[in-house]
Structure formats: structure tokens, C-alpha cells
OpenMM code with the backbone's topology and positions (N, CA, C; nanometers):
from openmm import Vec3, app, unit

residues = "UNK UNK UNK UNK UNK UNK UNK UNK UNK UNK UNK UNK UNK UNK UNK UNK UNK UNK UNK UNK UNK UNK UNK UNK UNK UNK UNK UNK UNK UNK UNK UNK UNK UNK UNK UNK UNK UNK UNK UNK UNK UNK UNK UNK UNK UNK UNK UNK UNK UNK UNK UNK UNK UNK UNK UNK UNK UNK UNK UNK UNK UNK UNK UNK UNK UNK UNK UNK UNK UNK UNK UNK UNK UNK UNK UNK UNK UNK UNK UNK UNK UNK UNK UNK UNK UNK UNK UNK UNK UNK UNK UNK UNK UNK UNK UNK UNK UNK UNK".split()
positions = [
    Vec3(0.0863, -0.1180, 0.0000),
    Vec3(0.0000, 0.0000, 0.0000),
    Vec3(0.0900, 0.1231, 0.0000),
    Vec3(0.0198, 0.1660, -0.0865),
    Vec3(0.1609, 0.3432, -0.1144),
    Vec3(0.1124, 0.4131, 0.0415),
    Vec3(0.2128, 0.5196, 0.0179),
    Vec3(0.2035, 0.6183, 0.1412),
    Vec3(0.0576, 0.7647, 0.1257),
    Vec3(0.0063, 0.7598, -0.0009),
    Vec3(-0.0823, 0.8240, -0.0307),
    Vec3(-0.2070, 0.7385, 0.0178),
    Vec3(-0.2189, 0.6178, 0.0305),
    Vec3(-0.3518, 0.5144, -0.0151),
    Vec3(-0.3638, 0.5294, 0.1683),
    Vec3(-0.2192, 0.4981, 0.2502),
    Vec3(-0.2636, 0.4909, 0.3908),
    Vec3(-0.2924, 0.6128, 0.4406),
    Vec3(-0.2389, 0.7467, 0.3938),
    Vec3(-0.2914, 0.8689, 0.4378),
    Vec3(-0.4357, 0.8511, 0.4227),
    Vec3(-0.5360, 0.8202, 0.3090),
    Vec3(-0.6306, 0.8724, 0.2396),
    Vec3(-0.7017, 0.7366, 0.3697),
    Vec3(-0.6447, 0.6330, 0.3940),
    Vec3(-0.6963, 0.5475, 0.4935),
    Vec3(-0.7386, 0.5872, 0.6474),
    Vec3(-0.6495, 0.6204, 0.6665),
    Vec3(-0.6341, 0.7401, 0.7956),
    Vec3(-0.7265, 0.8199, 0.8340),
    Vec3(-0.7371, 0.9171, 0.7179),
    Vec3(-0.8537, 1.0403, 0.7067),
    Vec3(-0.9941, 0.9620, 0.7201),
    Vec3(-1.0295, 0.8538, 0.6651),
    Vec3(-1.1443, 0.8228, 0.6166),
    Vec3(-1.1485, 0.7595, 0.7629),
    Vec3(-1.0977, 0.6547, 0.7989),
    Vec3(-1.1022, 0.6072, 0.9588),
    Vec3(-1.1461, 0.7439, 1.0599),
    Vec3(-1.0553, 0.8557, 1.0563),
    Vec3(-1.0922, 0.9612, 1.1681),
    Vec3(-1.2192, 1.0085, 1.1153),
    Vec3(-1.2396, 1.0188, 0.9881),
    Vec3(-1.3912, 1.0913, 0.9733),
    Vec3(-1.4881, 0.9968, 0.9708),
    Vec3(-1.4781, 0.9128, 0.9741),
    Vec3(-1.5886, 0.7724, 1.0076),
    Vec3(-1.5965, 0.7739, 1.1679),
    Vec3(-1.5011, 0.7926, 1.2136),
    Vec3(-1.4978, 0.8130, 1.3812),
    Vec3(-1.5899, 0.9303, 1.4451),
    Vec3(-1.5152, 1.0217, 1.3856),
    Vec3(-1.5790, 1.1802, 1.3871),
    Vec3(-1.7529, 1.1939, 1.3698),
    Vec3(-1.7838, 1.1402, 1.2694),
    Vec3(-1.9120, 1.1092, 1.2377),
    Vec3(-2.0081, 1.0484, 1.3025),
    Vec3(-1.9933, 0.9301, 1.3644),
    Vec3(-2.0570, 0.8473, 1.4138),
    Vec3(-2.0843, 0.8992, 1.5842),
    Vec3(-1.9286, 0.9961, 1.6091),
    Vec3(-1.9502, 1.0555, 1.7420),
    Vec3(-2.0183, 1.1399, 1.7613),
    Vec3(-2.0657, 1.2377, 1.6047),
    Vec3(-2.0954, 1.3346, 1.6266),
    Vec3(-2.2730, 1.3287, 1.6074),
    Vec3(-2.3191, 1.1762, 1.5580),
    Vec3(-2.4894, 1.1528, 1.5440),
    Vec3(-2.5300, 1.0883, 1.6779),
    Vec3(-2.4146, 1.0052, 1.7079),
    Vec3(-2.4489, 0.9424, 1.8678),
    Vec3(-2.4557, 1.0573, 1.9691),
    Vec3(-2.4304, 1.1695, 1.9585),
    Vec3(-2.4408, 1.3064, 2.0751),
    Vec3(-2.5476, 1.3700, 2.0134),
    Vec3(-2.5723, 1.3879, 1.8811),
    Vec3(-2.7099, 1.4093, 1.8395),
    Vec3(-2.8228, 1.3301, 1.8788),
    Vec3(-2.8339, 1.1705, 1.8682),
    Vec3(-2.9178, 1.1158, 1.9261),
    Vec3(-2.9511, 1.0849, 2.0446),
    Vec3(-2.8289, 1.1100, 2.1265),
    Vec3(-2.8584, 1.0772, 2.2679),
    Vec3(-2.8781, 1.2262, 2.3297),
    Vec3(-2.9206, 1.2975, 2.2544),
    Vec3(-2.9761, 1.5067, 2.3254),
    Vec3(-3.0687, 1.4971, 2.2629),
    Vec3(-3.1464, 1.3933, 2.2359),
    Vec3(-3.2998, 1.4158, 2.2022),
    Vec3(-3.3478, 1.3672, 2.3683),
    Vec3(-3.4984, 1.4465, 2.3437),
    Vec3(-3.6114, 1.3595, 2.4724),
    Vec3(-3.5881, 1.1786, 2.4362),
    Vec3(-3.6458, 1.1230, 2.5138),
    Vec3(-3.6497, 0.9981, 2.5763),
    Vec3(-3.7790, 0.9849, 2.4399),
    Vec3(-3.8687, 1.0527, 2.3764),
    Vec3(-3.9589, 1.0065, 2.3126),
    Vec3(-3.9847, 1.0973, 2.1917),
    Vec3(-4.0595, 1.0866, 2.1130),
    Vec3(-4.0167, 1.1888, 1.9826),
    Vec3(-4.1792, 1.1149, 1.9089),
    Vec3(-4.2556, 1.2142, 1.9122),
    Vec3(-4.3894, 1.2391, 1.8243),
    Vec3(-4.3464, 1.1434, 1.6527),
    Vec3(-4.3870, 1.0375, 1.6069),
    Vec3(-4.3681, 1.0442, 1.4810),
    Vec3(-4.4957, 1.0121, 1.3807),
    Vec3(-4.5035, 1.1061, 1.3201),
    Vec3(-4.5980, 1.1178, 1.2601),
    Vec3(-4.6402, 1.0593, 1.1555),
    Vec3(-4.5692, 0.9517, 1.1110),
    Vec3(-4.5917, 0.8895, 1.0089),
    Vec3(-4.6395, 0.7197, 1.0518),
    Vec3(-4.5962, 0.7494, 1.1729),
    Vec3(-4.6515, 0.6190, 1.2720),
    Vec3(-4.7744, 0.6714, 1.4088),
    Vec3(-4.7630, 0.7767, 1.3899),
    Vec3(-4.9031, 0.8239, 1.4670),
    Vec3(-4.8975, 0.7911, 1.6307),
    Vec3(-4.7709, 0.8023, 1.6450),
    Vec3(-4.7476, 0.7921, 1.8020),
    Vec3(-4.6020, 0.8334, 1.8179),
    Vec3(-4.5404, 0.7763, 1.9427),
    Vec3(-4.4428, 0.7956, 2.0243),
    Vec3(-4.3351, 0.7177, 1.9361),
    Vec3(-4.2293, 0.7724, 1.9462),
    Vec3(-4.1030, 0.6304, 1.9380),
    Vec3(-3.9942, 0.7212, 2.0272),
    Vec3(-3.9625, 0.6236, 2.0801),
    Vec3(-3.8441, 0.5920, 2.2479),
    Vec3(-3.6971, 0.5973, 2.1367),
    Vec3(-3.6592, 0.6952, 2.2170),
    Vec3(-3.4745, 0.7381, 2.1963),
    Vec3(-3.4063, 0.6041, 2.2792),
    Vec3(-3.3284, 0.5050, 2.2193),
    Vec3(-3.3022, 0.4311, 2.2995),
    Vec3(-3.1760, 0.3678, 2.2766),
    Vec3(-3.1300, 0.3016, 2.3556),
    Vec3(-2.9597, 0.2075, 2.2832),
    Vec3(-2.9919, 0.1401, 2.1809),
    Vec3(-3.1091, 0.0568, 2.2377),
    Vec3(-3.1322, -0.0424, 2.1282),
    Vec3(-3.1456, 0.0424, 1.9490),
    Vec3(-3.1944, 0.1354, 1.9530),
    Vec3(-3.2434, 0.2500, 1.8745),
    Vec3(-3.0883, 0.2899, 1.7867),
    Vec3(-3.0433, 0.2885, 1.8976),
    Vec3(-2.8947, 0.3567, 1.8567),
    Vec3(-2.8448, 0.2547, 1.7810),
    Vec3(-2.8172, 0.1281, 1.8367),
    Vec3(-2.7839, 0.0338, 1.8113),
    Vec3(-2.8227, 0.0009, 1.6674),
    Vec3(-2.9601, -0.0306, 1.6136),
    Vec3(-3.0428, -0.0072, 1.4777),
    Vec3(-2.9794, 0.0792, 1.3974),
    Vec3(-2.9431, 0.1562, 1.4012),
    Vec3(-2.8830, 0.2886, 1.3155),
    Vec3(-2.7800, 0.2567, 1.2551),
    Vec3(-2.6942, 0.1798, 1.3427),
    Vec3(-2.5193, 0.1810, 1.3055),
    Vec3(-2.4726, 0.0294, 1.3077),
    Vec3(-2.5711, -0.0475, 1.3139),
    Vec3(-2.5211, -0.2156, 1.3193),
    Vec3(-2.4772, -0.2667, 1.2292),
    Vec3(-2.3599, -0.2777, 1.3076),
    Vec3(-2.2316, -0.3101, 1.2235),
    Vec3(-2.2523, -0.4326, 1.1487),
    Vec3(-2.3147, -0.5471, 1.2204),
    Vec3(-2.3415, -0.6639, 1.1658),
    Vec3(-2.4238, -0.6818, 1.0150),
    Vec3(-2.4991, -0.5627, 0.9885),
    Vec3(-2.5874, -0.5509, 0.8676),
    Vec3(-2.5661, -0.4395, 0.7580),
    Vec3(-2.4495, -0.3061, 0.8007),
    Vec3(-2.4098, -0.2278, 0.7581),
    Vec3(-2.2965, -0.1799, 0.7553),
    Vec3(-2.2988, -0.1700, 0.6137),
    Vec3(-2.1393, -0.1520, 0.5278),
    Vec3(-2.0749, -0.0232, 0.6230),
    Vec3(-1.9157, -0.0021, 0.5904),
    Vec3(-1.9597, 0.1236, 0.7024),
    Vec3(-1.9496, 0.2402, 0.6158),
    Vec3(-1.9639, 0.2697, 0.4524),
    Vec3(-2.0638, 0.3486, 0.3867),
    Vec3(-2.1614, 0.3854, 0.4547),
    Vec3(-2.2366, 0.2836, 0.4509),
    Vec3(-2.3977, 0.2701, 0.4974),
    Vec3(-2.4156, 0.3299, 0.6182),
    Vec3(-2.3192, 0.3176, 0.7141),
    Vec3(-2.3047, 0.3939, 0.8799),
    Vec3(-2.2441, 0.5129, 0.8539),
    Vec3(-2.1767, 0.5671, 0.7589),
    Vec3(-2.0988, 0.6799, 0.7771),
    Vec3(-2.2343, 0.7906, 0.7315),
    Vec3(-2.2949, 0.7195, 0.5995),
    Vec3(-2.3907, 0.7956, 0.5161),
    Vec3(-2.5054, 0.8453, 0.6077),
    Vec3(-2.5718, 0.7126, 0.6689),
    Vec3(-2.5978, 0.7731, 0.8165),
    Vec3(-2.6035, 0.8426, 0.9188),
    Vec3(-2.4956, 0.8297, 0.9391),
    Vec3(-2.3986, 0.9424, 1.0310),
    Vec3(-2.4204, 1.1032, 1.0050),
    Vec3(-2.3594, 1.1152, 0.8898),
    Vec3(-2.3433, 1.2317, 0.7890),
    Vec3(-2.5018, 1.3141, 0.7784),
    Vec3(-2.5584, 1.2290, 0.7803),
    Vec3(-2.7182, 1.3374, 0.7467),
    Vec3(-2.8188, 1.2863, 0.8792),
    Vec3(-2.7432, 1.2390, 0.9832),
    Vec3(-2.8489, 1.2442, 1.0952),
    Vec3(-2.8733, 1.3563, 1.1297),
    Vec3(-2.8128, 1.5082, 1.1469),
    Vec3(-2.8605, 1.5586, 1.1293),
    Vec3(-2.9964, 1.6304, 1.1367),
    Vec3(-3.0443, 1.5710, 1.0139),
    Vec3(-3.1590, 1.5883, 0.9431),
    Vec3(-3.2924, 1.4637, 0.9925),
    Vec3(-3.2552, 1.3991, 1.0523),
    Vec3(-3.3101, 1.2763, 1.1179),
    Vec3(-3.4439, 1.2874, 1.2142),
    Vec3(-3.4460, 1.3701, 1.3088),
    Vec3(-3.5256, 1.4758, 1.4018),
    Vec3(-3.6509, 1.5092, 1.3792),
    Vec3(-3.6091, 1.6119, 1.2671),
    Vec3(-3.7011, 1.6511, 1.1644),
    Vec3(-3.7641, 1.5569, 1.1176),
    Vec3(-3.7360, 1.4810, 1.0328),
    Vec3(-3.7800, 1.3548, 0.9081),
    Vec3(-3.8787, 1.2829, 1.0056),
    Vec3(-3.8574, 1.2486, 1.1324),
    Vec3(-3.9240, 1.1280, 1.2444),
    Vec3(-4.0547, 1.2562, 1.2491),
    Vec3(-4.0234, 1.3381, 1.3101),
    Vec3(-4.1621, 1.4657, 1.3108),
    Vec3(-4.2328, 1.4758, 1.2032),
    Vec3(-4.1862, 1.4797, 1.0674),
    Vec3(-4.2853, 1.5588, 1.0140),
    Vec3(-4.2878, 1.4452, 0.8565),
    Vec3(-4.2390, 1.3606, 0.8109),
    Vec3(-4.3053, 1.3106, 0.7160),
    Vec3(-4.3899, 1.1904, 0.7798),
    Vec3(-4.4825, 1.2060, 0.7006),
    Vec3(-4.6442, 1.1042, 0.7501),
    Vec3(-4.6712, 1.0004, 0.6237),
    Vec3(-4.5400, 0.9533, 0.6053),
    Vec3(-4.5603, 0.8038, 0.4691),
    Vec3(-4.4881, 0.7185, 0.5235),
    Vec3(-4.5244, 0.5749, 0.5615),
    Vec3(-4.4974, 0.4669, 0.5848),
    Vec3(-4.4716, 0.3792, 0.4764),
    Vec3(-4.3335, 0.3551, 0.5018),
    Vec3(-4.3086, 0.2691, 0.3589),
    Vec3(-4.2888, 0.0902, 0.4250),
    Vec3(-4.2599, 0.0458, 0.5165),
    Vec3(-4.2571, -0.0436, 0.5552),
    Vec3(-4.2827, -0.0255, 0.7318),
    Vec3(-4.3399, -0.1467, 0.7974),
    Vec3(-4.2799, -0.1578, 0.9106),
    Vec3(-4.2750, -0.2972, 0.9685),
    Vec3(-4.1799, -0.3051, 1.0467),
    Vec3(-4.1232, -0.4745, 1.1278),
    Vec3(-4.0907, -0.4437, 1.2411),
    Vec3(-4.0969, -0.5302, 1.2507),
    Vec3(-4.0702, -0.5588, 1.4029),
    Vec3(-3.9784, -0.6770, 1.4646),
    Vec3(-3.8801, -0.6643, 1.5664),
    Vec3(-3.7483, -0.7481, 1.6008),
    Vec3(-3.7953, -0.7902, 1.7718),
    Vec3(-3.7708, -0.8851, 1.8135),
    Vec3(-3.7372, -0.9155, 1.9419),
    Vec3(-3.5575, -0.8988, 1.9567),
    Vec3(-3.5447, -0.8582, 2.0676),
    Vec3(-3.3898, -0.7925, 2.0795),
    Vec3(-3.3824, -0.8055, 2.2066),
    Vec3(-3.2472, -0.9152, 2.2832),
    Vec3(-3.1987, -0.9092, 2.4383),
    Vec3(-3.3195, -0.8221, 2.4847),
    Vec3(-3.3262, -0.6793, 2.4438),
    Vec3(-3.3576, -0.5673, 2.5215),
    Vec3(-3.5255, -0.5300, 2.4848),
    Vec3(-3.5552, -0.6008, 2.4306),
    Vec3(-3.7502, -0.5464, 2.4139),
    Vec3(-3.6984, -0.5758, 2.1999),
    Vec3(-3.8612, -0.5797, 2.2449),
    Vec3(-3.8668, -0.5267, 2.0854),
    Vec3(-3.8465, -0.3713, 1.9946),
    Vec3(-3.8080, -0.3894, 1.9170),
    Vec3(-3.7992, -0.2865, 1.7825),
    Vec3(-3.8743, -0.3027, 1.7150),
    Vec3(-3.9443, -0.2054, 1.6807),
    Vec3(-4.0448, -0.1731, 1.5388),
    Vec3(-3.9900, -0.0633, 1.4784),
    Vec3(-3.9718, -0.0790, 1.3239),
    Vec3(-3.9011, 0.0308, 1.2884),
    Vec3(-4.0141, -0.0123, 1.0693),
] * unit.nanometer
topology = app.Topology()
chain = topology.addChain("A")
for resn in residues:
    res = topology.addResidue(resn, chain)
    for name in ("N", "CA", "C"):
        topology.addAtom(name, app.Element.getBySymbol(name[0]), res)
């Protein structure tokens, strides 16, 4: 591996780091519950929640960074769009997920 390819490795590691620290402090400074309107009730800020977002086991870490990058905008989106495109539901150690 050239000395350009591990720099460009480097960067992408700290901003994949950077990122993920910076939606996990976004998601964990929300309330405990969050109006969503496209499900017509409550949904709970939670680990397990957190956990869903960034699982590593099912997502590339594209897929977590891209994530990351426009959570953001995440807040909003749970409030105010009212279209349901799917929903499921998981049993998890910790309770179920419906997402």
C-alpha cells in the first residue's frame, strides 16, 4: 500500500470516527420520546435504537458513515413526514424494535 492510499486510509477512519460521534451526541440530546408522525405515536430514543442505526453486523460502514453524515436531518424527518413505507418488528436481548 503506497504512502498516499494509507494517508487517504487514515482520514477516512478519523472521519468515520468523527461522524458516528458526532450523530451518537445528536441522538442521545434528544427527549427519551419523539412524536412520529408517520406512525401516529411515540417512538423511544433508545440504545437499542442507537444500536439499529449503526449495526455493524448488517451495515457496510458506507452505509453507517452515510448515516452518520445526514443524521442531522433525522429529528425533523421522524416529526414531520407522515408516509410509511414499511414496518417490522425485532425481538432484541432488550424489548422489541419496530421500525
Amino acid at each position: 500500500m503506497d504512502s498516499d492510499k494509507k494517508k487517504q486510509d487514515l482520514f477516512d477512519k478519523e472521519r468515520f470516527k468523527k461522524e458516528i460521534a458526532k450523530a451518537k451526541e445528536i441522538y442521545f440530546s434528544w427527549p427519551e420520546e419523539i412524536f412520529c408522525l408517520a406512525l401516529n405515536e411515540n417512538v423511544k430514543i433508545t440504545r437499542t435504537g442507537w444500536d439499529h442505526i449503526v449495526n455493524k453486523q448488517r451495515r457496510t460502514k458506507n452505509q453507517s458513515y452515510f448515516r452518520a453524515k445526514n443524521f442531522p436531518q433525522a429529528k425533523k424527518l421522524i416529526e414531520t413526514i407522515n408516509l410509511v413505507q414499511d414496518i417490522r418488528a425485532e425481538d432484541r436481548p432488550h424489548g422489541t424494535i419496530t421500525y
